[in-house]
Each structure stands twice: as C-alpha cells, then as structure tokens.
PDB file of N, CA, C and O in Angstrom:
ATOM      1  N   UNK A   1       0.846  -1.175   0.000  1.00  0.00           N
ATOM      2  CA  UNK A   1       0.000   0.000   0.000  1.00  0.00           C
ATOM      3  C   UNK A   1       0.893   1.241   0.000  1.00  0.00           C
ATOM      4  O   UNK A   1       2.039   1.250   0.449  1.00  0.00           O
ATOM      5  N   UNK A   2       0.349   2.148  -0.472  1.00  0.00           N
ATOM      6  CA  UNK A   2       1.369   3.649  -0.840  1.00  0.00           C
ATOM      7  C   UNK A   2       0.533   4.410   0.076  1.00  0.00           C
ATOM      8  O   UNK A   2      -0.697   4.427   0.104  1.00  0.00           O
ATOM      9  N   UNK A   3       1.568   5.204   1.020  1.00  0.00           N
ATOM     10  CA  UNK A   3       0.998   6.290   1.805  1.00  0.00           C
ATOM     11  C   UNK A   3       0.743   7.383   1.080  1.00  0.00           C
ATOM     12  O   UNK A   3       1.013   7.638  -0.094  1.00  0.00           O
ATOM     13  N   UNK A   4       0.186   8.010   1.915  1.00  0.00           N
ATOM     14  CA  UNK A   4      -0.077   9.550   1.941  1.00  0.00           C
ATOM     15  C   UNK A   4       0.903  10.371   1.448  1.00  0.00           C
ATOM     16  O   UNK A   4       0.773  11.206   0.553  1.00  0.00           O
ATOM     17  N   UNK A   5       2.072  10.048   2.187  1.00  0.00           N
ATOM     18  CA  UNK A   5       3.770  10.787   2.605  1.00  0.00           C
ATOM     19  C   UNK A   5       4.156  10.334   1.058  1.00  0.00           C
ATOM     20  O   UNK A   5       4.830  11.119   0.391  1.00  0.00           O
ATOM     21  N   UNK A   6       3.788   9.234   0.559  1.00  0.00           N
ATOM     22  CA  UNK A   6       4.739   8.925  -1.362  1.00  0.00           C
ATOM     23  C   UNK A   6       4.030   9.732  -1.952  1.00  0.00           C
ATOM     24  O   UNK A   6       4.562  10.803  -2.243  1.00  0.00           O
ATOM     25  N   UNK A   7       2.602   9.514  -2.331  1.00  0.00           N
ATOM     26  CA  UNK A   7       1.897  10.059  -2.874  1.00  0.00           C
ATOM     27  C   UNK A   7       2.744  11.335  -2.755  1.00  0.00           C
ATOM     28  O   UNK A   7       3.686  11.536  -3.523  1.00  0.00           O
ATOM     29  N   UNK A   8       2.370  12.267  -1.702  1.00  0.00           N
ATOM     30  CA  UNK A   8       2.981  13.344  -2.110  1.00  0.00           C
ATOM     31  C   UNK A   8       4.393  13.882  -2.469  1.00  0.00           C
ATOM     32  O   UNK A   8       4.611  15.075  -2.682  1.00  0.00           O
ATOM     33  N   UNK A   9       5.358  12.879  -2.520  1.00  0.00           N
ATOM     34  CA  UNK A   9       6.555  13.090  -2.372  1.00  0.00           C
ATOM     35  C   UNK A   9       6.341  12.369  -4.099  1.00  0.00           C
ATOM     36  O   UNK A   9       7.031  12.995  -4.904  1.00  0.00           O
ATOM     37  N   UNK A  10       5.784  11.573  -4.542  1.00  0.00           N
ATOM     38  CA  UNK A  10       5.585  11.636  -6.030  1.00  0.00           C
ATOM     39  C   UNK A  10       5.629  13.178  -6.998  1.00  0.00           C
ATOM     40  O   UNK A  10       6.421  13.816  -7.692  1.00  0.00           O
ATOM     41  N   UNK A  11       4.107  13.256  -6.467  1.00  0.00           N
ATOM     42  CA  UNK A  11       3.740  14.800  -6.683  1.00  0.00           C
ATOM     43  C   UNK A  11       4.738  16.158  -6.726  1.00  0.00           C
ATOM     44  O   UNK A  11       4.894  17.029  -7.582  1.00  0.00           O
ATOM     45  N   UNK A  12       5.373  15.918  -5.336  1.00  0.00           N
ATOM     46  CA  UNK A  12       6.554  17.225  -5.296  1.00  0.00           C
ATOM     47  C   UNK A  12       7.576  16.846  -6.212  1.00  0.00           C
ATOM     48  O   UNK A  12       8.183  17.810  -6.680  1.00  0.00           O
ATOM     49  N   UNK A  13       7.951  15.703  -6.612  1.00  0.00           N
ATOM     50  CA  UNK A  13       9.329  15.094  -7.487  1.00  0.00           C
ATOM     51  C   UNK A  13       8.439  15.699  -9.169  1.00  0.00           C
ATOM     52  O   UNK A  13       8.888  16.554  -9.933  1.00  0.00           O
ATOM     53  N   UNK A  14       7.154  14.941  -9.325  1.00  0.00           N
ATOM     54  CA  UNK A  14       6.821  16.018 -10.863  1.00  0.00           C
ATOM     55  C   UNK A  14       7.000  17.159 -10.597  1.00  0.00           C
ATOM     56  O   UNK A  14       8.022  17.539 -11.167  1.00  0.00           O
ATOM     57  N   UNK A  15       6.355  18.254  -9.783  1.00  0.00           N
ATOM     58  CA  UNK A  15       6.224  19.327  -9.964  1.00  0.00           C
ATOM     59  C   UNK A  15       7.767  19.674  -9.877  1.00  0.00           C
ATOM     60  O   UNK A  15       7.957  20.700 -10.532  1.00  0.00           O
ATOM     61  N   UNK A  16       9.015  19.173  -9.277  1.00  0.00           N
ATOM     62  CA  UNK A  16      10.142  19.745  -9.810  1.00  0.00           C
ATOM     63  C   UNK A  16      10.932  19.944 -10.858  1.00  0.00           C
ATOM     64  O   UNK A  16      11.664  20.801 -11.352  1.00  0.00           O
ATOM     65  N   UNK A  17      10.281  18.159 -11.148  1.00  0.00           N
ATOM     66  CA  UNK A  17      10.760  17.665 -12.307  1.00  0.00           C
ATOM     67  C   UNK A  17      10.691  18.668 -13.820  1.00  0.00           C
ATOM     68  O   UNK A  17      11.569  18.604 -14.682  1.00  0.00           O
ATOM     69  N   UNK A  18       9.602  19.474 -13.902  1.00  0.00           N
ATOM     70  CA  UNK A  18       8.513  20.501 -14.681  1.00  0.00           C
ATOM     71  C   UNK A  18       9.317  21.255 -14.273  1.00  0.00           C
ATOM     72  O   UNK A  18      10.228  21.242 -15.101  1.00  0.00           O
ATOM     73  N   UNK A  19       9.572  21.980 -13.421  1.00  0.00           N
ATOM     74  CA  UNK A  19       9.602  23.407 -13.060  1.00  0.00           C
ATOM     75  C   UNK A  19      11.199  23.798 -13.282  1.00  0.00           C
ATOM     76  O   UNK A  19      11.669  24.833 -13.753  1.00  0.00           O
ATOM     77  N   UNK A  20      12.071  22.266 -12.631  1.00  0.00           N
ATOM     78  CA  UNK A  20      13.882  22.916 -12.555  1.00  0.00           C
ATOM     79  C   UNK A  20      14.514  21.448 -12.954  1.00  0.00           C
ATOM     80  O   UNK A  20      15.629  21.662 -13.429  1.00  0.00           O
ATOM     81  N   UNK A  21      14.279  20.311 -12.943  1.00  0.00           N
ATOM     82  CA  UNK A  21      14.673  18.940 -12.978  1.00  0.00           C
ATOM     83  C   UNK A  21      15.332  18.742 -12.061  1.00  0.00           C
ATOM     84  O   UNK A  21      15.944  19.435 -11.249  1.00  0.00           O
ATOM     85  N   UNK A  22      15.120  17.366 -12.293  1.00  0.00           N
ATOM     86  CA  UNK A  22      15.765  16.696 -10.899  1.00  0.00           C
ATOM     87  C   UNK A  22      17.250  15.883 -11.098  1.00  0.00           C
ATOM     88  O   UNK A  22      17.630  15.242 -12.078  1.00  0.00           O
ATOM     89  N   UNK A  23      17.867  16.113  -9.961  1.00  0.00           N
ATOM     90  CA  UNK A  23      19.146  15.112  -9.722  1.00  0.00           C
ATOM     91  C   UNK A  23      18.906  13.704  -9.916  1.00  0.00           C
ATOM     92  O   UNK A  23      17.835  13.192  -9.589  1.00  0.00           O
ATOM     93  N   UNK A  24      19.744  13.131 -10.374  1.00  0.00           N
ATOM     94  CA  UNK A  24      20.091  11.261 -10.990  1.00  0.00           C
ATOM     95  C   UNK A  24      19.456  10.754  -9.956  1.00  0.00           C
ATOM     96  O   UNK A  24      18.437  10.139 -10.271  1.00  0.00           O
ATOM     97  N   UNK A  25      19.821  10.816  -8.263  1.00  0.00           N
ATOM     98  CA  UNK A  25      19.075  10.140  -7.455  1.00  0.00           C
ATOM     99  C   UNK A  25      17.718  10.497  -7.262  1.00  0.00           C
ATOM    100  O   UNK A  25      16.942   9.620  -6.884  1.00  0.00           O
ATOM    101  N   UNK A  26      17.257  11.802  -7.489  1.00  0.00           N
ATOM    102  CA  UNK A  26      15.644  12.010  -7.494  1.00  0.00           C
ATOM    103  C   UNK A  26      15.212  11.020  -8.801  1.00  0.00           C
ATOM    104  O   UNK A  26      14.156  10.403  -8.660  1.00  0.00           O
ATOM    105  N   UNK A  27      15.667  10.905  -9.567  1.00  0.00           N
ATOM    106  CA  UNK A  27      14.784  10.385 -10.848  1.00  0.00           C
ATOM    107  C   UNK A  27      14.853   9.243  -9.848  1.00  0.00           C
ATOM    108  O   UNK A  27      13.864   8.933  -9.184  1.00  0.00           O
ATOM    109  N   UNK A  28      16.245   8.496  -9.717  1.00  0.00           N
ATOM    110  CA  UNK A  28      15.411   6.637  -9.178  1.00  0.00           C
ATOM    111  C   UNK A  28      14.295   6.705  -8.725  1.00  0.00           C
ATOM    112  O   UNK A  28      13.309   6.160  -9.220  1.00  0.00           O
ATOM    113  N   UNK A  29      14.321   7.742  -7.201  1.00  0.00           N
ATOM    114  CA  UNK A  29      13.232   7.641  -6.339  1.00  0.00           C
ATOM    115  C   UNK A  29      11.964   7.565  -7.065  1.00  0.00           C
ATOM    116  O   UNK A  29      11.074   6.715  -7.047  1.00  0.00           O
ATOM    117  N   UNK A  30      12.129   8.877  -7.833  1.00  0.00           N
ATOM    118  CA  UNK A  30      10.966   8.790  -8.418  1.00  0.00           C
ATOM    119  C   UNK A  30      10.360   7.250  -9.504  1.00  0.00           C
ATOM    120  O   UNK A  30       9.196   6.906  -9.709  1.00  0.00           O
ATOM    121  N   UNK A  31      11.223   6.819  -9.847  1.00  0.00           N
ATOM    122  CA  UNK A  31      11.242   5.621 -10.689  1.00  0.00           C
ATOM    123  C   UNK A  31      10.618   4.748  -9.291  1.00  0.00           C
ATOM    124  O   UNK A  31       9.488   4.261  -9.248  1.00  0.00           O
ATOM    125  N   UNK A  32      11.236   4.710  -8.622  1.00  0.00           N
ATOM    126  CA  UNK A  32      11.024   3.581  -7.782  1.00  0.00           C
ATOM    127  C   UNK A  32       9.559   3.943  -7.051  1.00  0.00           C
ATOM    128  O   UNK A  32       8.743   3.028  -6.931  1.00  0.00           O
ATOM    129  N   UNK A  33       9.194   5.444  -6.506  1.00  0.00           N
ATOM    130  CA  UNK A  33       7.692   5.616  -6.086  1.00  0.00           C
ATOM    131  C   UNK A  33       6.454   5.320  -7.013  1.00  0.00           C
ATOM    132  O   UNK A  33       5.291   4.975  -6.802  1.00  0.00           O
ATOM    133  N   UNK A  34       7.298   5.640  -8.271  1.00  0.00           N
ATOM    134  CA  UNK A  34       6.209   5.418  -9.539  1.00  0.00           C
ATOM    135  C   UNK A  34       5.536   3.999  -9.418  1.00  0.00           C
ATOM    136  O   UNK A  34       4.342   3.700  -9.373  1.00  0.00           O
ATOM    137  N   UNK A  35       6.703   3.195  -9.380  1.00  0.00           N
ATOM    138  CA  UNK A  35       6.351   1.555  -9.883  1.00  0.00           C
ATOM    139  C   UNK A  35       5.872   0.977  -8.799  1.00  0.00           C
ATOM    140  O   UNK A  35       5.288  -0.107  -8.823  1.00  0.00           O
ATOM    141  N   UNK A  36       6.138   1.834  -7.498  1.00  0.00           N
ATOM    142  CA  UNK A  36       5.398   0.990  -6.232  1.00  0.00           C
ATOM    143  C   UNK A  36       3.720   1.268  -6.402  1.00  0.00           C
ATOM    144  O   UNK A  36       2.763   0.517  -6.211  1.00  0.00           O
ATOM    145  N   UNK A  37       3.807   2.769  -6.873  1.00  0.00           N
ATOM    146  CA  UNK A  37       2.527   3.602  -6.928  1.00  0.00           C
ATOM    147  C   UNK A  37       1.221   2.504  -7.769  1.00  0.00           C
ATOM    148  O   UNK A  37       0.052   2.216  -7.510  1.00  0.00           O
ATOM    149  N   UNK A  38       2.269   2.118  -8.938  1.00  0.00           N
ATOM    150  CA  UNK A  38       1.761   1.147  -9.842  1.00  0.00           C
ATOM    151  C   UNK A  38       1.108  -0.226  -9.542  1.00  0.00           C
ATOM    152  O   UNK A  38       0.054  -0.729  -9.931  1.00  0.00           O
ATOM    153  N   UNK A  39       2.108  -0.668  -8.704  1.00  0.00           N
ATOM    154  CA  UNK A  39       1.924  -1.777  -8.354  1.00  0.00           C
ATOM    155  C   UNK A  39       0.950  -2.217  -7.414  1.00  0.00           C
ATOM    156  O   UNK A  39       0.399  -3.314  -7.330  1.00  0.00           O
ATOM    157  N   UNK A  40       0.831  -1.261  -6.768  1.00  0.00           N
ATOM    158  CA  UNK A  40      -0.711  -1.078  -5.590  1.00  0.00           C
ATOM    159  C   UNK A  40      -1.621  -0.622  -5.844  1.00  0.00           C
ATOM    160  O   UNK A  40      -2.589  -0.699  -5.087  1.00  0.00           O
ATOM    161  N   UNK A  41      -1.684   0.304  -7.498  1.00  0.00           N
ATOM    162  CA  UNK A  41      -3.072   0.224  -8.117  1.00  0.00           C
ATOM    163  C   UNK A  41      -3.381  -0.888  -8.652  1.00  0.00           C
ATOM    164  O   UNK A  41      -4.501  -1.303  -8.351  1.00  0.00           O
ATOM    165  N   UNK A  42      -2.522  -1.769  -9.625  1.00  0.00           N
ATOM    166  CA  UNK A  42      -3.014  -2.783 -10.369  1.00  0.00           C
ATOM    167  C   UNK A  42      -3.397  -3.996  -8.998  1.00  0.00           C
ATOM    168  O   UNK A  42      -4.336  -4.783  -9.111  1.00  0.00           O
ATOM    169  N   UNK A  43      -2.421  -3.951  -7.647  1.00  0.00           N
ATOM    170  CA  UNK A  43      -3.288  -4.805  -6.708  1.00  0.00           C
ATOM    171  C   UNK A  43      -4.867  -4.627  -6.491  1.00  0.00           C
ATOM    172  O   UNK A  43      -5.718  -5.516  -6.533  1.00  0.00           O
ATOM    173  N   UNK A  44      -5.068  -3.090  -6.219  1.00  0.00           N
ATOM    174  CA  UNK A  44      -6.085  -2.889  -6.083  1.00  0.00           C
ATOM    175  C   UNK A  44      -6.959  -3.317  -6.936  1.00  0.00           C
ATOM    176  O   UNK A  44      -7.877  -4.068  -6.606  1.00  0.00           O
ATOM    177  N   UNK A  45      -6.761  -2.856  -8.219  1.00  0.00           N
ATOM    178  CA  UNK A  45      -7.562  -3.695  -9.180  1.00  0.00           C
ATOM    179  C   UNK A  45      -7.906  -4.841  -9.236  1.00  0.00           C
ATOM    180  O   UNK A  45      -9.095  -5.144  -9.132  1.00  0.00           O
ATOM    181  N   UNK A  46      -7.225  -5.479  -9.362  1.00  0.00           N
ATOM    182  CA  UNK A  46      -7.181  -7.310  -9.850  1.00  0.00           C
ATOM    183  C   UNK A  46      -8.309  -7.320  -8.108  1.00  0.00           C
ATOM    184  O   UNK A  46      -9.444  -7.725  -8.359  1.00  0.00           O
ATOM    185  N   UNK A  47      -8.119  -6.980  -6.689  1.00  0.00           N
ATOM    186  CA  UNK A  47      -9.478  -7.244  -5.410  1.00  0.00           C
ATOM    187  C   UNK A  47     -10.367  -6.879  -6.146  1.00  0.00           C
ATOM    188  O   UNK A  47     -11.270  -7.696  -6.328  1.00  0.00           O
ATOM    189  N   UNK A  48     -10.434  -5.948  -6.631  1.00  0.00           N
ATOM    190  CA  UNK A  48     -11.977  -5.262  -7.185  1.00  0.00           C
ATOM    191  C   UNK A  48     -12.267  -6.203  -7.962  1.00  0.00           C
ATOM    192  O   UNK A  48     -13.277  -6.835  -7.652  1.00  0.00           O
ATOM    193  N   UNK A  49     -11.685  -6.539  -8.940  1.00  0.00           N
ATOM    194  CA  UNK A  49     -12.036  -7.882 -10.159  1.00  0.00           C
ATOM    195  C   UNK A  49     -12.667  -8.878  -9.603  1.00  0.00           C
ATOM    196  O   UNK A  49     -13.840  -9.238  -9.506  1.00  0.00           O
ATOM    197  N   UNK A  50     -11.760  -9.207  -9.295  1.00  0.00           N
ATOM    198  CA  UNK A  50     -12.083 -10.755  -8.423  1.00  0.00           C
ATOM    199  C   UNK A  50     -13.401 -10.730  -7.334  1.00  0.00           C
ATOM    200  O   UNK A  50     -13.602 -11.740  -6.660  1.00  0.00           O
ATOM    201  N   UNK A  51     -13.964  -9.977  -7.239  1.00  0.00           N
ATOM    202  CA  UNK A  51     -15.278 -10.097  -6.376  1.00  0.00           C
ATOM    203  C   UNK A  51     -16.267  -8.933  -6.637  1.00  0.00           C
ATOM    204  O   UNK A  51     -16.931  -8.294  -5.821  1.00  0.00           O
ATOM    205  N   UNK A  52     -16.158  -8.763  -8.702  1.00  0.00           N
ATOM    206  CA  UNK A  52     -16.730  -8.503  -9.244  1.00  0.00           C
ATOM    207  C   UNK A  52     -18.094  -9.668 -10.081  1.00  0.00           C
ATOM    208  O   UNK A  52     -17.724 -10.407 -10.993  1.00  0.00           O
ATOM    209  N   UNK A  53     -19.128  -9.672  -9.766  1.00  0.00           N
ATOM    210  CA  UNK A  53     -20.307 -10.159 -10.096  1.00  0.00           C
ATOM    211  C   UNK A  53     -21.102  -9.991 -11.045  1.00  0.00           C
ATOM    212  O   UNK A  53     -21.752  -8.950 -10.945  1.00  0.00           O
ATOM    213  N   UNK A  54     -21.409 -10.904 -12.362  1.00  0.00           N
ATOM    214  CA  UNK A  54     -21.933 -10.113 -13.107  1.00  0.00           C
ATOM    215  C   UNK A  54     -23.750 -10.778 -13.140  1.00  0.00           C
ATOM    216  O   UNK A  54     -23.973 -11.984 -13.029  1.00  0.00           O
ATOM    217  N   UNK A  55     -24.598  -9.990 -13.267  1.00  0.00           N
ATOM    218  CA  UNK A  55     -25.692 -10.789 -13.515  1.00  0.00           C
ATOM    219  C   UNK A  55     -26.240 -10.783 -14.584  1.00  0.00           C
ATOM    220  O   UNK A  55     -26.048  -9.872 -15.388  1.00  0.00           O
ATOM    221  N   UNK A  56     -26.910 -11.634 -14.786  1.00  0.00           N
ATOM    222  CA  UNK A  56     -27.429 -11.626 -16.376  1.00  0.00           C
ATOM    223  C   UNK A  56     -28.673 -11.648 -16.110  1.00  0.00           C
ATOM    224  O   UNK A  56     -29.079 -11.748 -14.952  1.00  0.00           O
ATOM    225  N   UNK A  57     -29.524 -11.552 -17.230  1.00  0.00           N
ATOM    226  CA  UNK A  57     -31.059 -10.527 -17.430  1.00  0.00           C
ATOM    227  C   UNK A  57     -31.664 -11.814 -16.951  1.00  0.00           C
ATOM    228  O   UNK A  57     -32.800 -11.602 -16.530  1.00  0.00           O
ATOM    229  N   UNK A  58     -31.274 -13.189 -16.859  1.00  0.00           N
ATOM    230  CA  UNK A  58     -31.975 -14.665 -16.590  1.00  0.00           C
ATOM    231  C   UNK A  58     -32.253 -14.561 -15.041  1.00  0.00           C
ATOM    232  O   UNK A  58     -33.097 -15.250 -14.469  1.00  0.00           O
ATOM    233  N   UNK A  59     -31.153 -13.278 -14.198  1.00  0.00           N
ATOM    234  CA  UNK A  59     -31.339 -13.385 -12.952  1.00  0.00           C
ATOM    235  C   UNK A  59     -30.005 -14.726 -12.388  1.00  0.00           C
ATOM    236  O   UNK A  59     -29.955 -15.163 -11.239  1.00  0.00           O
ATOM    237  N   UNK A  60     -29.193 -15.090 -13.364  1.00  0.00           N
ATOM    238  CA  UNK A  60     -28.392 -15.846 -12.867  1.00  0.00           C
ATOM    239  C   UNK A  60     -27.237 -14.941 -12.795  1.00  0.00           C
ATOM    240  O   UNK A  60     -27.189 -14.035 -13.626  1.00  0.00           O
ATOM    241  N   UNK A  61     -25.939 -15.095 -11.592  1.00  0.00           N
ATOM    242  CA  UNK A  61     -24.977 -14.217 -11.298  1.00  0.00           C
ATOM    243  C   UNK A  61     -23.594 -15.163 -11.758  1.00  0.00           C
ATOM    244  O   UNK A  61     -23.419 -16.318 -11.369  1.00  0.00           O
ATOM    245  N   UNK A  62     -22.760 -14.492 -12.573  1.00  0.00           N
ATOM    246  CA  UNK A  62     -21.454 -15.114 -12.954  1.00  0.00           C
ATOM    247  C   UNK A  62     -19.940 -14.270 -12.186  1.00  0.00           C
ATOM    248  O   UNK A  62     -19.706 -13.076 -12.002  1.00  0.00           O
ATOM    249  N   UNK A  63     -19.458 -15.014 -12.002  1.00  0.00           N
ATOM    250  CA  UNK A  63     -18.230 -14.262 -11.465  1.00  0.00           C
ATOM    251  C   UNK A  63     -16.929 -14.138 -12.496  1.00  0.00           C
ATOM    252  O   UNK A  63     -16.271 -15.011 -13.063  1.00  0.00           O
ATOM    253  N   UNK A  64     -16.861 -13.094 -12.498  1.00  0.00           N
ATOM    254  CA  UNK A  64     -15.433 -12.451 -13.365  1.00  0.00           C
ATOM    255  C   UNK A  64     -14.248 -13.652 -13.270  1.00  0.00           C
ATOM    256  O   UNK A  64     -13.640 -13.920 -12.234  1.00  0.00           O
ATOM    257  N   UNK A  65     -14.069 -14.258 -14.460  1.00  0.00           N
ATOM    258  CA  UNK A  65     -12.570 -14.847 -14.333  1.00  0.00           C
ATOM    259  C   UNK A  65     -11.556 -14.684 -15.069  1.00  0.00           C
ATOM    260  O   UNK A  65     -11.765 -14.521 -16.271  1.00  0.00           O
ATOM    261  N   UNK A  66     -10.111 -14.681 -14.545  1.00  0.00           N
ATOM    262  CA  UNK A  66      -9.068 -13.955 -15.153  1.00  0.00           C
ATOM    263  C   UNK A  66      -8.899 -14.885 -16.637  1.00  0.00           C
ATOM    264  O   UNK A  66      -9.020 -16.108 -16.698  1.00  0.00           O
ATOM    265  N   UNK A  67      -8.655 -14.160 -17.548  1.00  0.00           N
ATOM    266  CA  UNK A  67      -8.508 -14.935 -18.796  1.00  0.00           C
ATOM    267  C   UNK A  67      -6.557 -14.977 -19.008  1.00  0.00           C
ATOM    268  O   UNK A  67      -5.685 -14.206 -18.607  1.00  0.00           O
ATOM    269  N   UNK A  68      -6.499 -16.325 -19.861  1.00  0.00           N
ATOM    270  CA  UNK A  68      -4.757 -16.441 -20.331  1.00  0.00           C
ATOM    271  C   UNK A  68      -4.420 -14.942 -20.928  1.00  0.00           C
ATOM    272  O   UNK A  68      -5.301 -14.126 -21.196  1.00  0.00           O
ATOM    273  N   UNK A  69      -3.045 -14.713 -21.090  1.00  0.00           N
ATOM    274  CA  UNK A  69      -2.437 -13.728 -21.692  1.00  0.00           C
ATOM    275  C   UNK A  69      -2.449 -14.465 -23.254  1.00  0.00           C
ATOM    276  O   UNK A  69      -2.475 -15.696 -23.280  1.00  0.00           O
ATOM    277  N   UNK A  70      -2.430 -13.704 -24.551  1.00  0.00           N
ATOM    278  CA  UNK A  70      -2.597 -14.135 -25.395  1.00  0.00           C
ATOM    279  C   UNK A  70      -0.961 -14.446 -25.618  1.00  0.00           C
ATOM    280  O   UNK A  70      -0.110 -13.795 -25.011  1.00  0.00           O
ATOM    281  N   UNK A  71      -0.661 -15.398 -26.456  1.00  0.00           N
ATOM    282  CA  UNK A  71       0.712 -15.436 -26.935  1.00  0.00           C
ATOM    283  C   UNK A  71       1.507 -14.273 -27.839  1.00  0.00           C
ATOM    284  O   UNK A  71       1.074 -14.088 -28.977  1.00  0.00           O
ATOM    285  N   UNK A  72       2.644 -13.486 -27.388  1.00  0.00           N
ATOM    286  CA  UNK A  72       3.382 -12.653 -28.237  1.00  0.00           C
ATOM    287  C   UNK A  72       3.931 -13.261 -29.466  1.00  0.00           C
ATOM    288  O   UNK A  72       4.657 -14.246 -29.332  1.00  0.00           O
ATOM    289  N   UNK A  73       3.653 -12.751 -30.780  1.00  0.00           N
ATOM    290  CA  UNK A  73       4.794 -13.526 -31.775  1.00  0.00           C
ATOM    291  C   UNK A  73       5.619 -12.930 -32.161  1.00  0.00           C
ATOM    292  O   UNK A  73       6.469 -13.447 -32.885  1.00  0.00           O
TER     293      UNK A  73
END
C-alpha cells in the first residue's frame, strides 16, 4: 500500500521535475515511487475484479474470471 507521505513526495518530485529537474538520485526515487505507486493500483484492481459479479437478465450471477495472456509472436 502507498501512503499519503509517497503520494505526495511523487507529486513534489513532478512538480520539480517541470519546473527545474531533478538530480540522478531524485529520478530513481521517483522511478522507484512510480512503480510501487503502480503496483498497488493494479493490486487494487485485480481485489476489485475478483469479487466482481456479473448478472445476467436470466437473474443468474457469474463471477469475473481472469482470462490467459494471449501469446506474443
């Protein structure tokens, strides 16, 4: 889970980033808050999915299931 304190320390790293740029070690951070940032939305997502319900007009309820990744060629 991403606090409060990244979130905004995300936020202050763009708005510097825009305004004056940032030093080699601000970019990691920022690299590294980004992908955590990321990674705890797409968690979030995939809970929401998964105990997502769908019903159909029959009145019968189906549950969302994750489908294969298609093959890259």
């Amino acid at each position: 889970m991403v606090t409060q304190e990244q979130i905004d320390r995300i936020n202050f790293l763009a708005r510097k980033s825009r305004a004056e740029g940032l030093t080699e070690e601000e970019k990691k951070e920022q690299a590294q808050l980004r992908a955590a940032y990321v990674a705890a939305f797409k968690e979030s997502l995939v809970g929401t999915l998964e105990n997502t319900v769908i019903q159909r007009p029959d009145g019968t309820r189906e549950r969302i299931t994750r489908k294969d990744k298609p093959e890259k060629k």
